[in-house]
N, C-alpha and C positions, 0 to 999 in steps of 0.2 A: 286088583279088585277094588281098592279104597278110591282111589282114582277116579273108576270108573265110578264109582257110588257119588264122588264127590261133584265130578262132570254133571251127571244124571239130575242131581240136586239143583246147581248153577240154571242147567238150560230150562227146568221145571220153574222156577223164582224167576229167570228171563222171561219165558211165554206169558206170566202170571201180569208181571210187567207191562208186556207187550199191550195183553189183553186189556189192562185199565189203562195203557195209553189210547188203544184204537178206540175205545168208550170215548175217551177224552174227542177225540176227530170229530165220530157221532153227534155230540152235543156242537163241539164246535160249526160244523157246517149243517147243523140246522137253524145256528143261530145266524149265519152267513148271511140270509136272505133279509133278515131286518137290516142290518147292517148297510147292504148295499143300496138302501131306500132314501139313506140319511143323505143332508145338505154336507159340504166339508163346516162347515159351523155346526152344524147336531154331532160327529163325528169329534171336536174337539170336547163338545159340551158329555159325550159317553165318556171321553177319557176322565176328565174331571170329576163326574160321579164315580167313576171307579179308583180313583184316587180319594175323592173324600169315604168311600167303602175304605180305602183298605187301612187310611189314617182312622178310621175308626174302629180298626182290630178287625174286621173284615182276613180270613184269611188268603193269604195269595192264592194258595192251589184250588179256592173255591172263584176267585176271579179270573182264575186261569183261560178258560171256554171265552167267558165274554170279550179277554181282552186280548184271546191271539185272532179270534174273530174282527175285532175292530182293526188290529195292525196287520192283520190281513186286507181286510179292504182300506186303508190307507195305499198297502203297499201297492195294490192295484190302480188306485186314483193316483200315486205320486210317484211309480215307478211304471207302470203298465205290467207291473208282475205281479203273481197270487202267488202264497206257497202254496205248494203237492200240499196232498197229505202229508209226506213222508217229509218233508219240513217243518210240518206243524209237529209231528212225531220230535224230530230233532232240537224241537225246542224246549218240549218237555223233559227231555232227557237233559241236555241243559240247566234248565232249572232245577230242575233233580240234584243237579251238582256232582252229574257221571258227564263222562268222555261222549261225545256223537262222533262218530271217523265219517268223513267224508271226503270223497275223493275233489281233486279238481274241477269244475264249473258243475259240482251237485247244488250252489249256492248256499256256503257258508255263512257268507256276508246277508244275505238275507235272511235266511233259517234263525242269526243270531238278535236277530230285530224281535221276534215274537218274546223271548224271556230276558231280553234289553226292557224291554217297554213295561211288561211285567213287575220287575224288581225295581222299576224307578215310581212306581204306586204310591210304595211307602214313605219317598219325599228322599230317601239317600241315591247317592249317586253309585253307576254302575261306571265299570271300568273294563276300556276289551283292548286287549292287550295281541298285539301285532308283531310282526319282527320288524319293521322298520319306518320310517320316516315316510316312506311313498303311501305304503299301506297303509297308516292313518290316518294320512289326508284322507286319500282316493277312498276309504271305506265310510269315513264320518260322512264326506261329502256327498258319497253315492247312495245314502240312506238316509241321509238328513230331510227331503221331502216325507217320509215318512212318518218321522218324528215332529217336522213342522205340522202335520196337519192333524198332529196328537198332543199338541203341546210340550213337548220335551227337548229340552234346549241341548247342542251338542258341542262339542270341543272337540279339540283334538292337538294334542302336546307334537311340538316340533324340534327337535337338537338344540336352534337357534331360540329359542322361547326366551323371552330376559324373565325372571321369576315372578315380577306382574302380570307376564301374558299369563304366565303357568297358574297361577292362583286362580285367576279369572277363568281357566278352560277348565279346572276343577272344579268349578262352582257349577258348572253344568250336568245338568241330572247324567248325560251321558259323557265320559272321556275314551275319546281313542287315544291310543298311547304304546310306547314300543316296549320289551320286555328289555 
């Protein structure tokens, strides 16, 4: 009986979740259409205001909408991809700082671009941690138009790295890196 009371509880908090992420989509793909209007130079120049927003106390989850919106249409101009919704979902959950499960080719590696971009606002660097040396090349490398036409500089740590390379790919708002 407790179990079940406690299950009940869980999925009730889950839907509640769910419900102010789907809002979240809402806002975001009404904002989609301005977005797609911009030059890639108005597109770096959105990120930049939203970076001076958030170095101004500006909070994140209130910049949230505009900027998976913008690195959405990035993603579009420098990959030929848009997230789902249910990417944009997975990115807020992400930032959230809970688990997203995603199966194989759901697009991880993209999904994690929207709360990448997000948390490099505030001017500290973000860090995505892979299991190995292929992986973060091939991931920095295959989202890195992304981030060039956002401004956000990327790295990515290699076995071989002498400890100047390693300093220098930490200075980058984004590090891919192996666990």
């Amino acid at each position: 009986m407790a179990k079940q009371l406690i299950d009940r509880a869980l999925r009730l908090g889950e839907g509640r979740k769910f419900k102010a992420y789907q809002k979240r989509v809402e806002s975001i793909n009404r904002i989609e259409p301005e977005m797609e209007v911009l030059e890639d130079s108005e597109l770096l120049e959105e990120a930049d205001s939203l970076r001076e927003r958030a170095r101004s106390g500006e909070k994140l989850d209130e910049l949230l909408p505009e900027t998976f919106a913008l690195t959405r249409e990035a993603a579009r101009r420098g990959l030929g991809q848009r997230h789902y919704d249910v990417q944009l979902i997975g990115g807020m959950v992400v930032h959230d700082g809970a688990i997203a499960e995603m199966k194989t080719g759901e697009g991880k590696t993209l999904t994690s671009t929207l709360s990448i971009v997000l948390n490099t606002l505030t001017g500290g660097s973000v860090h995505v941690v892979t299991v190995n040396d292929y992986l973060s090349k091939r991931d920095a490398l295959w989202m890195k138009p992304i981030f060039d036409l956002l401004g956000v500089t990327v790295g990515w740590i290699q076995e071989d790295d002498d400890p100047e390379e390693r300093r220098a790919k930490y200075l980058c708002d984004v590090t891919y890196g192996t666990n």
